[in-house]
VEXDREN-2710 file (C-alpha; in Angstrom, 1 decimal):
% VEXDREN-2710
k/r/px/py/pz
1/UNK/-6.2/53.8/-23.1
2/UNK/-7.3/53.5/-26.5
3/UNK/-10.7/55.3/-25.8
4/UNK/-9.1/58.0/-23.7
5/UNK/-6.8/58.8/-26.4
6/UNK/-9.8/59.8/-28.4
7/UNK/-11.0/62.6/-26.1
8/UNK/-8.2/65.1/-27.0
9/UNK/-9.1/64.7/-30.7
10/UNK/-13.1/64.5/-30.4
11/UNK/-13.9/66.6/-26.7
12/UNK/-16.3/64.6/-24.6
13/UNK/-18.8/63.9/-27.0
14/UNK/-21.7/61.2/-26.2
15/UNK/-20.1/58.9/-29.3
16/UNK/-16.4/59.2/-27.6
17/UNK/-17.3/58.8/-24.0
18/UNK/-20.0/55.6/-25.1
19/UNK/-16.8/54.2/-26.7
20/UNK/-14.8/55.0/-23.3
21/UNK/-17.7/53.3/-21.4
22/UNK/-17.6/50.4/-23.5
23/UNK/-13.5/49.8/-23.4
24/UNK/-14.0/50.0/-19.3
25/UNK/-16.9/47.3/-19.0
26/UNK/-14.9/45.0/-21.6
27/UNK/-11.5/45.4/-19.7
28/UNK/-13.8/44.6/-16.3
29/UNK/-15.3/41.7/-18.1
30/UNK/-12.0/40.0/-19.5
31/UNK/-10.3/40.5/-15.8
32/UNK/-13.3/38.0/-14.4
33/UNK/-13.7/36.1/-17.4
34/UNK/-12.2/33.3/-16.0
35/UNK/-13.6/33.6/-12.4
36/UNK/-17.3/34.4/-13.9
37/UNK/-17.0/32.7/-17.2
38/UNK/-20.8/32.5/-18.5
39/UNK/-21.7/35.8/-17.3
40/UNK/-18.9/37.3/-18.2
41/UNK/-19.0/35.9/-21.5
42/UNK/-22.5/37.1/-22.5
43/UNK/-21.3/40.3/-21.0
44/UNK/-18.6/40.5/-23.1
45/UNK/-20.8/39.8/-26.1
46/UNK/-23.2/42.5/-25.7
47/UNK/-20.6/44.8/-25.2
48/UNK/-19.2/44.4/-28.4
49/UNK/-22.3/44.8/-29.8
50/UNK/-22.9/48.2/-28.1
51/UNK/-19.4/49.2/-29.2
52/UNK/-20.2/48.2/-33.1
53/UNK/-22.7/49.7/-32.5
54/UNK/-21.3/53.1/-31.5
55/UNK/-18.7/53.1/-34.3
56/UNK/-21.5/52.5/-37.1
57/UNK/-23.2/55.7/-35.7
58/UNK/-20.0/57.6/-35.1
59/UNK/-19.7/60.5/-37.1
60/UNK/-16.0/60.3/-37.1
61/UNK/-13.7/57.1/-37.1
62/UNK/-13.1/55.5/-33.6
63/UNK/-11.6/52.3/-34.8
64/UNK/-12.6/48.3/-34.1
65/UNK/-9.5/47.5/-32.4
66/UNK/-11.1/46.4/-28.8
67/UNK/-13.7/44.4/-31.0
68/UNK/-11.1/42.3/-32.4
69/UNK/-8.9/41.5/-29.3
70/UNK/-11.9/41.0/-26.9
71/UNK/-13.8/38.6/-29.0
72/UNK/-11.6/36.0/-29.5
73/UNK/-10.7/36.0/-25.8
74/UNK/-13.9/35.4/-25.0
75/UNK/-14.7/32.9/-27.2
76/UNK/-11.8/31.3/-25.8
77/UNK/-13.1/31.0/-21.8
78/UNK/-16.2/29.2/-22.8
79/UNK/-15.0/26.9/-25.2
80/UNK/-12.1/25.7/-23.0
81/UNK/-14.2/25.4/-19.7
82/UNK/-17.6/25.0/-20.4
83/UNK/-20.0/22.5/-22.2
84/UNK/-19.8/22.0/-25.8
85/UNK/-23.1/23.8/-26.7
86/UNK/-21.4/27.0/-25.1
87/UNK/-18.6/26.9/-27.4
88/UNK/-20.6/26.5/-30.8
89/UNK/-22.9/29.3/-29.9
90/UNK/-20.2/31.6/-29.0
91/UNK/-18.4/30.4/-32.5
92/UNK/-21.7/31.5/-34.6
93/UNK/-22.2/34.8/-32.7
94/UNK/-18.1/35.6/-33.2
95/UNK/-18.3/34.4/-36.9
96/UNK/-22.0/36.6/-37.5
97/UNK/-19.9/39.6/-35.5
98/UNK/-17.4/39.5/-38.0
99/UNK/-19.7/40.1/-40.9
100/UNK/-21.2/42.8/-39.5
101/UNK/-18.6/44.7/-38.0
102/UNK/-17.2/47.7/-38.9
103/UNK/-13.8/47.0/-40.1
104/UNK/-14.4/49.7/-42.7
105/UNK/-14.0/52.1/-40.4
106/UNK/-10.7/51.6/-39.3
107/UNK/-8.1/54.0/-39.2
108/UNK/-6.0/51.8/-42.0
109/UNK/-8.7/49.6/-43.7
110/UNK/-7.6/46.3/-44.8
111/UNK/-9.7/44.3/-46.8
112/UNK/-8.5/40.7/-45.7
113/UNK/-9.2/41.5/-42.3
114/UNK/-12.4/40.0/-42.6
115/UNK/-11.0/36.7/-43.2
116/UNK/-8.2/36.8/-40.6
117/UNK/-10.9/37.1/-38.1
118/UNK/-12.6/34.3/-39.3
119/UNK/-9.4/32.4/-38.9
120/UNK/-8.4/33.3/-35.7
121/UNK/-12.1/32.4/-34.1
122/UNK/-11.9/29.2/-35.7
123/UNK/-8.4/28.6/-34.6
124/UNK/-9.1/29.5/-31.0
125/UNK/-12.4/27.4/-31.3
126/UNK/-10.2/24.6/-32.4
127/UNK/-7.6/24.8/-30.2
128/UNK/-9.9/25.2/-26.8
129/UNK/-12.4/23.1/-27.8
130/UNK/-8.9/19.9/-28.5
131/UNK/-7.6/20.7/-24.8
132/UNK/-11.3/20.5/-23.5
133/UNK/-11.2/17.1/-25.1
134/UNK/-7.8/16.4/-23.9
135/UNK/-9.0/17.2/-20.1
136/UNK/-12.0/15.4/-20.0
137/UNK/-9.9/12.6/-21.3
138/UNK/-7.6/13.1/-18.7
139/UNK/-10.0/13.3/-16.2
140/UNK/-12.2/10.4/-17.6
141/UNK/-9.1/7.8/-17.2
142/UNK/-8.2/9.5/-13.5
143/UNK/-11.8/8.0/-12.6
144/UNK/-11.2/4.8/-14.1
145/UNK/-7.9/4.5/-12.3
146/UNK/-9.3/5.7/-9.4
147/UNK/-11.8/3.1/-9.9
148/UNK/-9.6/0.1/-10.4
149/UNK/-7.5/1.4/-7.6
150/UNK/-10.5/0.9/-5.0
151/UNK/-10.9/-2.3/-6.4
152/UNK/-7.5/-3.4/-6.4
153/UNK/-7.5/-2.0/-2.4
154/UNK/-10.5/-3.7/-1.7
155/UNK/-9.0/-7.4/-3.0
156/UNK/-6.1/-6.5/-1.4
157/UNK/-8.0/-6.2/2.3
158/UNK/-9.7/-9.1/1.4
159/UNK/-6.4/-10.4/1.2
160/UNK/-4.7/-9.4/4.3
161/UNK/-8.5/-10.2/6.6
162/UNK/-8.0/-13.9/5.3
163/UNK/-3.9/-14.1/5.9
164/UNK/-4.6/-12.5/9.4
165/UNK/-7.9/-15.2/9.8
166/UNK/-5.4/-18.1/8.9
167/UNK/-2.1/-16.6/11.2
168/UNK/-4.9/-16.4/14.2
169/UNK/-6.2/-19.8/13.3
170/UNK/-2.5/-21.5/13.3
171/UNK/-1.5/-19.9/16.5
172/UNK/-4.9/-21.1/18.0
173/UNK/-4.7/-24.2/17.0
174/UNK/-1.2/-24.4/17.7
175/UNK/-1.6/-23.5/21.4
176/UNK/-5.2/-25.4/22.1
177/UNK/-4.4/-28.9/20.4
178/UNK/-1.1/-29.1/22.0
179/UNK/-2.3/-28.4/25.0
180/UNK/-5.7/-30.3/25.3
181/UNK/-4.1/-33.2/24.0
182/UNK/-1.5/-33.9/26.8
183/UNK/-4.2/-32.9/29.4
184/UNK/-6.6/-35.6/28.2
185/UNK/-3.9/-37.9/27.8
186/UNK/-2.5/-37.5/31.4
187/UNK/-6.3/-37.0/32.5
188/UNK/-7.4/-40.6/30.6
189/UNK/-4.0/-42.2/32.1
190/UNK/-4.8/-41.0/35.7
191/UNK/-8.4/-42.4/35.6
192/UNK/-6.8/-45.6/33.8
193/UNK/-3.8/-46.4/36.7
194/UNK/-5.9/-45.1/39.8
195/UNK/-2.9/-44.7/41.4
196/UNK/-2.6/-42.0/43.8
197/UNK/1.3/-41.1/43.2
198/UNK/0.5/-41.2/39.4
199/UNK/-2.6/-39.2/39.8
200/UNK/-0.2/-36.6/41.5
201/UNK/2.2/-36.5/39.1
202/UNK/-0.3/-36.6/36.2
203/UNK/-2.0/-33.1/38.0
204/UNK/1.2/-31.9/37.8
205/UNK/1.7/-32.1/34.1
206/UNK/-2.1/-31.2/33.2
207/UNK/-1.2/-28.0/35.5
208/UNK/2.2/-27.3/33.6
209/UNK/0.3/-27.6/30.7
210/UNK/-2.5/-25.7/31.4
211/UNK/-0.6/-22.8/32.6
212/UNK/1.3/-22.7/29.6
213/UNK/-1.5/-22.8/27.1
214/UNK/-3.2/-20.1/28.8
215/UNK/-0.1/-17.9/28.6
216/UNK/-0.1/-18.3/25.0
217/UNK/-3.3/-17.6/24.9
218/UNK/-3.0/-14.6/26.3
219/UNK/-0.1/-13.6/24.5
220/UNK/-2.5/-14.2/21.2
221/UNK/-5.2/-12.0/22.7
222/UNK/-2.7/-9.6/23.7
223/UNK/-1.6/-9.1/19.9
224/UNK/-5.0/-9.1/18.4
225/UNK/-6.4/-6.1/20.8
226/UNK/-3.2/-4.2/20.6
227/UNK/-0.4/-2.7/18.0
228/UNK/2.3/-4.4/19.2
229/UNK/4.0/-6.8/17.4
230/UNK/4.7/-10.0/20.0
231/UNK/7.0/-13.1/20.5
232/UNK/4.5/-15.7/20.8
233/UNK/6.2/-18.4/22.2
234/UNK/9.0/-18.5/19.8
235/UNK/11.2/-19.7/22.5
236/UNK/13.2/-22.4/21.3
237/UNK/14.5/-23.4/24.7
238/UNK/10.8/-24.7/25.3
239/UNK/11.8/-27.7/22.7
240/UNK/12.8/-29.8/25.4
241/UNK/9.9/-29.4/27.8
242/UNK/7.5/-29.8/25.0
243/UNK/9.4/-33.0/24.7
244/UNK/9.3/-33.5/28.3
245/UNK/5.6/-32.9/28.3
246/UNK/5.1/-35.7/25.9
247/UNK/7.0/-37.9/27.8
248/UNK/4.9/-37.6/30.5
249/UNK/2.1/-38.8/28.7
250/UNK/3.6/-41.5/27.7
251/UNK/5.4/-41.5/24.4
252/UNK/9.0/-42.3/24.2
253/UNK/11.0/-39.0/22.3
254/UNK/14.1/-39.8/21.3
255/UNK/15.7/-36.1/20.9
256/UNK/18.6/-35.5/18.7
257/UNK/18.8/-31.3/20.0
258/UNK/21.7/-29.3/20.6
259/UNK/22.3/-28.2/24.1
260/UNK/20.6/-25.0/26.1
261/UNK/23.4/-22.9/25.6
262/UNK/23.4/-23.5/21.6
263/UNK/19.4/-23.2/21.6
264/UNK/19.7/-19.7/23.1
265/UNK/22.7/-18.7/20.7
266/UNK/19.6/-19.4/17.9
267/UNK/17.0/-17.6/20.1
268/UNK/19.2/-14.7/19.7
269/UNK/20.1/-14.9/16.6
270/UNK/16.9/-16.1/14.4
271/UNK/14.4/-14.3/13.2
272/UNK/11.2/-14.6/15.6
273/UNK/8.9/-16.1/12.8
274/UNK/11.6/-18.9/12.0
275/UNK/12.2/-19.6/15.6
276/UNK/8.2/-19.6/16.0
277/UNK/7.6/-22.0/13.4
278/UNK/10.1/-24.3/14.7
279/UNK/8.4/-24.3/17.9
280/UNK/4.9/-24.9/16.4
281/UNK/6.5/-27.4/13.8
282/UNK/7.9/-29.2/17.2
283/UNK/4.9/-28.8/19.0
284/UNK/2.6/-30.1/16.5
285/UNK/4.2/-33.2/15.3
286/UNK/4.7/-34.7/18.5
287/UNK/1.3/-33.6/19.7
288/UNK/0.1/-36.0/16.5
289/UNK/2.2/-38.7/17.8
290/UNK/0.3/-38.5/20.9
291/UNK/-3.2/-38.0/19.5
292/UNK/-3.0/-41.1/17.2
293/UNK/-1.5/-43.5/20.2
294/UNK/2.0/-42.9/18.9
295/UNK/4.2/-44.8/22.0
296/UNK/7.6/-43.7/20.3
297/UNK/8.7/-40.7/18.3
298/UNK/12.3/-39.2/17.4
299/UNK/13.0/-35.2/17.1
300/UNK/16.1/-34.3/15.4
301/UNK/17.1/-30.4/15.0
302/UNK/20.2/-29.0/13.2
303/UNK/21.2/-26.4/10.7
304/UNK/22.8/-27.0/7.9
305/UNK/24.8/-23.8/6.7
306/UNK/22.3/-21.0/6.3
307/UNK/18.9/-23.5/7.2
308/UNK/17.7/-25.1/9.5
309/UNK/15.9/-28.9/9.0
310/UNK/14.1/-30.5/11.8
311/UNK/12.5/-33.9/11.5
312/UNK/10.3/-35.6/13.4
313/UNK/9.3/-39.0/12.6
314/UNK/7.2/-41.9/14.6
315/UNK/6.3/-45.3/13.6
316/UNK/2.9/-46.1/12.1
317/UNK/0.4/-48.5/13.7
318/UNK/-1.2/-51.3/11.5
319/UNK/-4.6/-51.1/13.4
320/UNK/-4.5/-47.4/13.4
321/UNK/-8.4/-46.6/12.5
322/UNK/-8.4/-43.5/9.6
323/UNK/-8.7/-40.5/10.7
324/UNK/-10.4/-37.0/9.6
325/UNK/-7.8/-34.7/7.8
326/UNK/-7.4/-31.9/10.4
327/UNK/-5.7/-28.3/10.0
328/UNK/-2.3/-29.4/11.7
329/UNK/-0.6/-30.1/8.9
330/UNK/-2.1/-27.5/7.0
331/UNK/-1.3/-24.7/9.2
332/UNK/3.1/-26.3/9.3
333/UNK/2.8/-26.2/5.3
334/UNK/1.6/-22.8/5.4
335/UNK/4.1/-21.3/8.0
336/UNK/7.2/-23.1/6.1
337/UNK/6.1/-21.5/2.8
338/UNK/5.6/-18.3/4.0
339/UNK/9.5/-18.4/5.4
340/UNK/10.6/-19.7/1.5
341/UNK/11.5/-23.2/3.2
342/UNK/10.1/-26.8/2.1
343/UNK/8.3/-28.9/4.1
344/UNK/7.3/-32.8/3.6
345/UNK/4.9/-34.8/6.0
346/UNK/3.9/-38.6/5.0
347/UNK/4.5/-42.1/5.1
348/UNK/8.0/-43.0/4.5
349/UNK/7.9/-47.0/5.0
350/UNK/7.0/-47.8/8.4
351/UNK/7.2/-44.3/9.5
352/UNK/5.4/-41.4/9.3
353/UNK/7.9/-38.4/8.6
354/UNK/7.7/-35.1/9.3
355/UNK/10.1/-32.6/7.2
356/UNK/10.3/-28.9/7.6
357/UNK/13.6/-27.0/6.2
358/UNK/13.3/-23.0/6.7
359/UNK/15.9/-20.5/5.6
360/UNK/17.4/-18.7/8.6
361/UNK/17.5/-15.1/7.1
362/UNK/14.9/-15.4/4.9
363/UNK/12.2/-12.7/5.7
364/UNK/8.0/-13.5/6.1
365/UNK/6.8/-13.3/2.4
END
């Protein structure tokens, strides 16, 4: 607008319509500054040295106005957005420009304009070049986070594959122990009496048994292949027939339970992970019992208030040979403290005592 508003005054001489050009190509250059910003810069550049150019030669006074908007602005793109050696070279060549340029010919010369523009190039140098330093700060940390993050994920998948590998290893161990053990029991004691009625009746249980662990199993195979989230046998009216089981094999369980009617009251109202580890916590003590040649045990279940405490205690044998540490034990502690409960297992006089006490409405942890 500027240049056009010299042709009235001037005509369409070559001086006024190279000044025209030159206002055009800048106001081009400045719109894509952003979007082309090296080429566009050293466009810019030469363009203001055409148009000082062209007002040095100019017989007549065209003014430096577009010369001091357009090279600050472009000074600005590259030291904002590009690399540092882009900024200080467009800093020298701004500063050098001032010097040379002809302010003199200015409609209204002012003689401390020289210095304002050495100001405002080194202000907008400054201030680009600070918010450059502040982005790649910005950015530098984001990385770092971003870094620390896939660690932190990493650990944390680490985490979950060894709580699933121990939840899979429980419910194994849970089901196969349990289950093994009263088969060889009953399969030892059928060999030992050679008895055809007790052979019968000893088939029978290694049948029960052996349909029931291969349920389970299934049930844990089931979960792992699948989504679903599954009640493995965290029935709690199956206390009594794991009791029954044992029985059969020839321990004597004194059982201190409340009736079927009360169990399924619980079953309906418990959490499945409490009534689970009851059931394992059941399941697993007595199975010990039988393993070490246990010939009596004692089961006592209640709730006290908001808990529940089961016990299971058996007396200990004299000649009782030592034996291995196994993952039994390990595997009640672990499913108590993940419900919030305590749990106890040791020698208590002539017994060996089992103590588990889990909150009722306490969630998994």
């Amino acid at each position: 607008m500027e240049g056009w508003g010299l042709v009235p005054s001037y005509g369409p001489s070559w001086f006024v319509l190279a000044y025209v050009a030159a206002c055009l190509c800048l106001s081009v250059a400045l719109v894509f500054r952003r979007v082309f910003r090296r080429s566009m810069f050293c466009t810019s550049y030469v363009l203001l040295a055409v148009m000082g150019v062209v007002v040095w030669v100019a017989p007549v006074n065209l003014g430096v106005s577009p010369l001091i908007v357009c090279a600050p602005l472009s000074l600005a793109v590259v030291a904002r957005w590009e690399p540092a050696a882009w900024g200080a070279v467009a800093l020298l060549l701004g500063l050098l420009g001032v010097f040379i340029a002809p302010t003199h010919r200015m409609p209204a010369p002012s003689y401390g304009l020289d210095a304002v523009m050495v100001l405002v190039m080194a202000g907008t140098y400054v201030w680009c070049t600070g918010r450059r330093r502040v982005a790649l700060d910005y950015d530098r940390r984001l990385v770092e986070q971003h870094d620390v993050m896939v660690l932190e994920a990493a650990a944390a998948q680490d985490r979950a594959r060894a709580e699933e590998r121990s939840r899979i290893a429980r419910e194994l161990h849970d089901v196969v122990a349990h289950s093994l053990t009263v088969v060889n029991v009953q399969a030892a004691t059928a060999l030992a009496v050679g008895d055809p009625a007790g052979e019968r009746t000893a088939l029978e249980t290694i049948r029960g048994v052996s349909r029931q662990a291969l349920a389970e199993t299934r049930s844990v195979v089931h979960m792992l292949r699948t989504t679903e989230t599954m009640d493995v046998s965290g029935e709690l009216r199956t206390i009594p027939v794991v009791a029954d089981q044992v029985r059969a094999a020839g321990v004597q369980v004194a059982c201190d339970l409340p009736d079927v009617a009360e169990l399924g009251r619980w079953q309906e109202q418990w959490p499945v992970a409490v009534r689970l580890a009851v059931v394992r916590i059941v399941q697993e003590s007595l199975t010990n019992v039988l393993r070490h040649g246990g010939k009596q045990a004692s089961l006592t279940l209640g709730v006290d208030g908001s808990r529940v405490t089961l016990q299971v205690s058996n007396p200990l044998r004299a000649d009782e040979p030592p034996h291995p540490p196994g993952f039994g034990l390990v595997g009640m502690r672990e499913r108590v403290d993940l419900l919030g409960g305590s749990f106890a297992a040791g020698a208590v006089g002539e017994r060996f005592l089992v103590t588990a006490t889990i909150p009722v409405s306490q969630e998994v942890r």
